[in-house]
C-alpha positions in Angstrom: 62.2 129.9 66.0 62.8 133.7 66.5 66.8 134.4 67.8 65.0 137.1 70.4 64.5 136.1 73.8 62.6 138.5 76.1 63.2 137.5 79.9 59.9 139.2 81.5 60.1 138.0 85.2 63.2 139.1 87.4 64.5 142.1 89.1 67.2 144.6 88.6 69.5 145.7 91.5 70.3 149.2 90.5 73.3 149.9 93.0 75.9 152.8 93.4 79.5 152.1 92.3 79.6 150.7 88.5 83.1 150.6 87.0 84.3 153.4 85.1 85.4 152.0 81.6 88.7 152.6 82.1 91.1 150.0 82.0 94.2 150.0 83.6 97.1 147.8 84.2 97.2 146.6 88.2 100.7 145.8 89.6 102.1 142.8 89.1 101.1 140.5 92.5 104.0 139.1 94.0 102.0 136.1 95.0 99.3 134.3 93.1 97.3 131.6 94.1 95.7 128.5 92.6 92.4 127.5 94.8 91.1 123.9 94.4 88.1 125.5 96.1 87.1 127.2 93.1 86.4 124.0 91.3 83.2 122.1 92.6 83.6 118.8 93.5 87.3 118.1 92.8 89.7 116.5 94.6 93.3 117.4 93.6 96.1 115.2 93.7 99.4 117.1 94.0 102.4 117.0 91.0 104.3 119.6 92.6 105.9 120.5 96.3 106.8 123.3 98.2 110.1 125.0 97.2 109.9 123.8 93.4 110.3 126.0 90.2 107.4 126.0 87.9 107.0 127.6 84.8 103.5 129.5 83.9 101.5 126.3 82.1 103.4 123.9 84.1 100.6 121.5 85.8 99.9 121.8 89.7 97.5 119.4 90.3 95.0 117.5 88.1 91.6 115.7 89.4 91.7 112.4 92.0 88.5 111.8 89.6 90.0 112.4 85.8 93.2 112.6 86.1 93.2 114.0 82.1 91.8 117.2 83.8 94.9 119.4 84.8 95.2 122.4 86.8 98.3 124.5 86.0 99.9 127.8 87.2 99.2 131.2 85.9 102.6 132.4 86.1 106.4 131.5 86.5 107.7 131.2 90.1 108.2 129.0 92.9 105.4 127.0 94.7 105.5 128.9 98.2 102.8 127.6 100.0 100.2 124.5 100.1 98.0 126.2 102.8 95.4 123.3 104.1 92.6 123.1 106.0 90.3 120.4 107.9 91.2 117.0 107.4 94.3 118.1 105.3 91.8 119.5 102.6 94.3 121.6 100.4 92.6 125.5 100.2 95.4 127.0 98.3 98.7 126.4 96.4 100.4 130.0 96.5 102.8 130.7 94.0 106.0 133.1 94.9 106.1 134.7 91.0 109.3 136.0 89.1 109.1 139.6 88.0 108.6 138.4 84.3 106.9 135.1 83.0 108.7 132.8 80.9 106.3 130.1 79.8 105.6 126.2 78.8 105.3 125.9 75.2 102.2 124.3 74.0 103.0 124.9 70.7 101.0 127.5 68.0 97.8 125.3 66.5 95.9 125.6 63.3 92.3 124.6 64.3 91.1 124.0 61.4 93.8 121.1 60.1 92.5 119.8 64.2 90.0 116.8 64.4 87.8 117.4 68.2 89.9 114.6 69.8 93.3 116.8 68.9 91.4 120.0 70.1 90.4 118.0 73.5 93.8 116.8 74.5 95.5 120.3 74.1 93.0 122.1 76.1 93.7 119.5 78.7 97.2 119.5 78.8 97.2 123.5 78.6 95.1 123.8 81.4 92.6 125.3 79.6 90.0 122.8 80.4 88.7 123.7 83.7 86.8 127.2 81.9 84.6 124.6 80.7 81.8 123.8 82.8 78.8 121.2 82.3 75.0 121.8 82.6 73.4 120.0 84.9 75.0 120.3 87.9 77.8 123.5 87.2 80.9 121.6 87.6 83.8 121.3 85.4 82.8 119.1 82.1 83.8 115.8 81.7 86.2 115.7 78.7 84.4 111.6 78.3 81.4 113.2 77.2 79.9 114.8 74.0 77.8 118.0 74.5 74.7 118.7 72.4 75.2 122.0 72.8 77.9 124.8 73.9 76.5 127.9 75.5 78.3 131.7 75.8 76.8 134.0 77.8 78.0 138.0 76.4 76.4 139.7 78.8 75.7 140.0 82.4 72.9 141.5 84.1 74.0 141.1 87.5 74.1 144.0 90.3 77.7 145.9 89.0 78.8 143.3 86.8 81.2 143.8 84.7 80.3 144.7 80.6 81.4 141.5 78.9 81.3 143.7 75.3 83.7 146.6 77.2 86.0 143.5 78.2 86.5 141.9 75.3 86.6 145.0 72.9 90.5 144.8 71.8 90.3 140.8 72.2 88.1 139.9 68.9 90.6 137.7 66.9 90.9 136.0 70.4 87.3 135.5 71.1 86.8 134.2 67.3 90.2 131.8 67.4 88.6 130.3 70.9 85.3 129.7 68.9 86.5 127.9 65.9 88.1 125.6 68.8 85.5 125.0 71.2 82.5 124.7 68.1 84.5 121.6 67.2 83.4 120.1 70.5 80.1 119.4 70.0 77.7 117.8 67.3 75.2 120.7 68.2 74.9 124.5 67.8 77.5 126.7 69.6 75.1 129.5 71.2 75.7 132.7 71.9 73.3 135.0 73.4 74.1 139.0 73.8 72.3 142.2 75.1 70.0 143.3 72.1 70.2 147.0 73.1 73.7 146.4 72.0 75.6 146.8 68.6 79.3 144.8 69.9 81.5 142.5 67.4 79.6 139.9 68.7 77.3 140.2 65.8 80.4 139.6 63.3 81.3 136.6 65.0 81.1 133.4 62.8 80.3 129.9 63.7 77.7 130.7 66.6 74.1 131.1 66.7 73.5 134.6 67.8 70.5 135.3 70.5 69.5 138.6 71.2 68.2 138.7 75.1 66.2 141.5 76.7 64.9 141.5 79.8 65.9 142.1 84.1 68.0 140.1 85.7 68.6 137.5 85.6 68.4 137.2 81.7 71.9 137.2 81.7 72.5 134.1 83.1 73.4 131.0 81.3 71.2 128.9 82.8 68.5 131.1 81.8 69.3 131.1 77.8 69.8 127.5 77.9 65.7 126.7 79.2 64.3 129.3 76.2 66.8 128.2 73.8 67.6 124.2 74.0 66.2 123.0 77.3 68.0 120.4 79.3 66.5 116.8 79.6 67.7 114.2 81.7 70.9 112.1 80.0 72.2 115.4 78.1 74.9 117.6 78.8 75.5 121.0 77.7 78.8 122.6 78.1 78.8 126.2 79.2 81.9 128.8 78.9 82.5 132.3 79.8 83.0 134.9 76.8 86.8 136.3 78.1 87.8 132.3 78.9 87.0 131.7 75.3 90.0 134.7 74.1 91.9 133.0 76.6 91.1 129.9 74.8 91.8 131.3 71.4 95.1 133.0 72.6 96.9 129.6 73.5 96.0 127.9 69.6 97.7 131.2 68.5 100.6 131.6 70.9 101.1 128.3 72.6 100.9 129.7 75.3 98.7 129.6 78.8 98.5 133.0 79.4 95.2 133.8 81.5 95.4 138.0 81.5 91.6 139.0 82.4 90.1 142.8 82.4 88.4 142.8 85.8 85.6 145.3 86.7 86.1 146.4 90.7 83.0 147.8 91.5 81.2 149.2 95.0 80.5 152.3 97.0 83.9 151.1 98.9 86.1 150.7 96.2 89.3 153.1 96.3 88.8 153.1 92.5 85.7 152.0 90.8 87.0 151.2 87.2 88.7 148.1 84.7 92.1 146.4 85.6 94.1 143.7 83.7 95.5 141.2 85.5 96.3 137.6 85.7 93.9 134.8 87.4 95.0 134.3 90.8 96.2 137.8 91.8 96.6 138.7 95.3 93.4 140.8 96.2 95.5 143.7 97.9 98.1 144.1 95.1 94.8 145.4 93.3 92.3 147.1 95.7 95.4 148.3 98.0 94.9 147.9 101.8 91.1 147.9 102.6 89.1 148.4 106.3 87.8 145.7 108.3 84.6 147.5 107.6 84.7 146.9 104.1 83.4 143.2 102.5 85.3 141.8 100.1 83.9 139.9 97.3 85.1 137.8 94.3 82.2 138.3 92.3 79.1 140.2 92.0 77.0 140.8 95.0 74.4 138.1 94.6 76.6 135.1 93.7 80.3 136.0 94.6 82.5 134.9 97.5 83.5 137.1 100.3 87.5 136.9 100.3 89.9 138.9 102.8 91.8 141.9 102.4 95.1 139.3 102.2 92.9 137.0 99.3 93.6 135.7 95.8 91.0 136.7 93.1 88.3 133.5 91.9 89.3 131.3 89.1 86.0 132.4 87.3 85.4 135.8 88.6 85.4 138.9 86.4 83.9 141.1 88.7 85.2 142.6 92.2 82.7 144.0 95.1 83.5 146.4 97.8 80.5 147.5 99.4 80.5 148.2 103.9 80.0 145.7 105.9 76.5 145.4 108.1 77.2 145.5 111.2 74.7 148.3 112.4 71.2 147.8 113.0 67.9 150.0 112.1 66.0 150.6 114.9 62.3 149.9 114.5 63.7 148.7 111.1 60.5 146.3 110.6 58.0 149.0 110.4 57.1 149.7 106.6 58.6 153.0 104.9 60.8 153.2 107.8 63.1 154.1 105.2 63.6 153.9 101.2 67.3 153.4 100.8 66.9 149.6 100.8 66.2 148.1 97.1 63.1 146.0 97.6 60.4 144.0 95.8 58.6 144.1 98.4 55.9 147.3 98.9 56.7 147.8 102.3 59.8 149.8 101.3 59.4 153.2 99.4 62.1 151.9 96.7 59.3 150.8 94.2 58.5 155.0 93.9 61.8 155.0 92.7 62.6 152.8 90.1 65.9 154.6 88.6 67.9 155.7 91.5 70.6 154.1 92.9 71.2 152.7 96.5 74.6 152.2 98.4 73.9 149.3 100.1 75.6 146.8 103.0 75.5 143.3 104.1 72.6 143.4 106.6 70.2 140.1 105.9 67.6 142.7 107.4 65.9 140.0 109.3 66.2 136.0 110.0 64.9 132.9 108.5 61.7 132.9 109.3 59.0 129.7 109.7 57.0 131.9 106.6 56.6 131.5 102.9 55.2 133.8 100.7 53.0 132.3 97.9 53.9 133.4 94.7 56.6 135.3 96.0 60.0 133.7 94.4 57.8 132.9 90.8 58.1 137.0 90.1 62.0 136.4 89.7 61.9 133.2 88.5 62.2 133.5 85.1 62.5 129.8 84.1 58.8 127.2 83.5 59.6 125.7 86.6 57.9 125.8 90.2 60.8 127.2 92.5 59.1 127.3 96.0 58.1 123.4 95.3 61.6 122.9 93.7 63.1 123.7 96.5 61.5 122.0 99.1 62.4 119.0 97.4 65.8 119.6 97.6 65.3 120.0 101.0 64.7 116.6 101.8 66.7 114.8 98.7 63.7 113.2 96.8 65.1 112.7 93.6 62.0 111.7 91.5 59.9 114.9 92.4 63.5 117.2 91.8 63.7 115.5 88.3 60.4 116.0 87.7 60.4 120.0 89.2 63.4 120.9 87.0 66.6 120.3 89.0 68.7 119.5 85.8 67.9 122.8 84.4 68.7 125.0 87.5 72.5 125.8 88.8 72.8 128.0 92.4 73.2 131.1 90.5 69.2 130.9 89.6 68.4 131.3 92.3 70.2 134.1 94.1 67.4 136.9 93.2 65.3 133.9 95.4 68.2 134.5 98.0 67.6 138.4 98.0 63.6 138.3 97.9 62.0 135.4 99.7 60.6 137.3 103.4 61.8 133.4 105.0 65.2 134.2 104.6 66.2 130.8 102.9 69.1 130.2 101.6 68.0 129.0 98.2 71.6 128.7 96.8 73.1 126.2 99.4 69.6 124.3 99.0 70.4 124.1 95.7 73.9 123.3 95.2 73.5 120.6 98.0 70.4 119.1 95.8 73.1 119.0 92.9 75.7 117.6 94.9 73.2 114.5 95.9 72.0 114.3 91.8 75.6 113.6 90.7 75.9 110.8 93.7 72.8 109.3 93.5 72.0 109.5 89.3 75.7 110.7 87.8 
């Protein structure tokens, strides 16, 4: 079977803002945060208090579920906080940090004298584990089970995502040290699928399958590359990684040490400087972006999939990417007459965009309408780029039969696939919280 994979069906978001590829070192946050929220569907049972002295790699919290699953902190410091919120549910353990990090010793590892089992345990007492996340249902892998198949996205076709190959560019013995670990983890084929306009050290990489992906968005996704490569069927497990948590990965064998430094791309018409910064995971937002308007949205992620944080919040444990764009809080009068104006990116041929299929829009959070008791036929299939039946898929989910969702694909789908659904669909649905509610009953109901 041919290595190319062309993705015909999507849509790209072509917005204003894109990083410039600069990279620069942000200030050191004084405060970092660790957010249990980040991690779907675990409970976290508390090592530490407030007041006590932990070391960067020195364990926080591990899972109420899998208690081999740790959670540790990204710096040296003092636990200042355990911020909680309904029903005691702990949001965020906030870490006062010393100017300089002195660090748990894991201890520097040859992976190839390492069996998987040895591999395993140290990415779970390093705290490494939780980059590693399980298809179905996006959630952080069970170490018990034995993928037949590891998946790495290197590339990202989101709206101003950041470019995975500008990222890792100066991290390439870190990136290959992190794949001689994880490849041990699985029986299967260690994928990795990359941008075939591209010519990055991806394609010197040993001990992966190389995929070469064109196509619009959202052919970056993982999801994606995992139904044209190796499909999901119902029992398996694939485990998914992103590329820069793999040199993360690789970094502790070398070092022994849990350093999680990430080149983050802030993007968006609204931010005071569009371009790369190295930081750690967990950094206070503002020690970044600097003091931002209460007219300006926030967001941990890319515009589709992120979460909106405040001007005061800490930076997603999986994010790589940083959105300022204005907030919507005007309103277009006469706004649902067609070509009332073209500076909104649509699929849709009510709006001029179409005539324009290079330029760029600065856009805001406006929903530009409600939901609405109206689906369009055929509608969310143009940016669905997966053999599966979204509109039916969906309604499903909607009212939790498990048999049809099985048979309609749900093992195959995360939330993410279904955010270009989100931005197109005229009934305003929100296909992502359908979705990851769906998933949430699948693990309950089937494990």
């Amino acid at each position: 079977m041919s290595n190319d994979i062309k993705i015909r069906k999507g849509l790209d978001i072509k917005l204003k803002g894109e990083a410039e590829k600069l990279i620069s070192a942000a200030p050191r946050s004084k405060f970092f945060a660790i957010k249990p929220t980040d991690f779907h569907r675990v409970t976290p049972k508390m090592v530490v208090k407030e007041g006590a002295t932990v070391q960067a790699g020195d364990t926080i919290f591990y899972s109420k579920s899998s208690e081999s699953v740790k959670f540790v902190s990204p710096v040296s410091g003092t636990i200042q906080e355990i911020r909680r919120g309904a029903k005691r549910r702990i949001l965020e353990v906030v870490i006062n940090a010393d100017a300089t990090d002195t660090f748990k010793d894991f201890g520097q590892k040859d992976v190839s004298k390492m069996s998987a089992e040895q591999i395993k345990e140290h990415l779970l007492e390093s705290g490494c584990w939780p980059f590693i996340k399980q298809r179905p249902y996006d959630i952080v892998a069970n170490p018990e089970d034995t993928p037949k198949a590891i998946f790495i996205s290197g590339m990202s076709t989101a709206p101003l995502a950041a470019d995975v190959e500008f990222i890792l560019e100066k991290r390439k013995e870190d990136f290959q040290a992190g794949i001689d670990a994880i490849s041990k983890l699985t029986s299967g084929k260690t994928h990795l699928s990359v941008d075939k306009r591209s010519a990055s050290f991806f394609g010197q990489v040993n001990g992966v399958t190389l995929h070469k992906v064109s196509g619009p968005h959202p052919a970056g996704n993982v999801g994606v590359q995992i139904h044209h490569i190796d499909p999901i069927n119902a029992g398996e497990r694939v485990w998914v990684i992103n590329p820069e948590d793999v040199a993360i990965i690789g970094s502790l064998f070398k070092t022994g040490h849990y350093d999680p430094t990430r080149v983050v791309a802030v993007a968006g018409t609204e931010a005071p400087k569009a371009q790369y910064f190295r930081f750690k995971l967990g950094s206070n937002i503002k020690d970044i972006v600097g003091a931002i308007s209460a007219d300006v949205r926030i967001i941990s992620g890319d515009v589709l999939t992120g979460t909106r944080i405040t001007g005061d919040g800490f930076v997603g444990f999986y994010d790589n990417t940083i959105t300022l764009i204005p907030e919507g809080d005007n309103y277009r009068m006469f706004g649902w007459l067609p070509f009332k104006d073209n500076n909104i990116p649509s699929m849709s041929k009510t709006s001029l965009s179409w005539l324009f299929p290079n330029k760029k829009y600065k856009v805001n959070t406006n929903l530009n309408g409600e939901e609405r008791a109206l689906v369009v036929t055929g509608e969310m299939e143009q940016v669905m780029p997966m053999d599966i039946y979204p509109m039916q898929l969906l309604k499903e989910c909607m009212v939790f039969n498990i048999e049809k969702m099985e048979n309609l694909g749900i093992y195959e789908v995360a939330p993410e696939d279904f955010a270009l659904i989100d931005y197109v669909n005229t009934s305003k649905l929100e296909a992502q919280a359908i979705i990851r509610e769906a998933l949430d009953v699948m693990i309950t109901e089937v494990g």
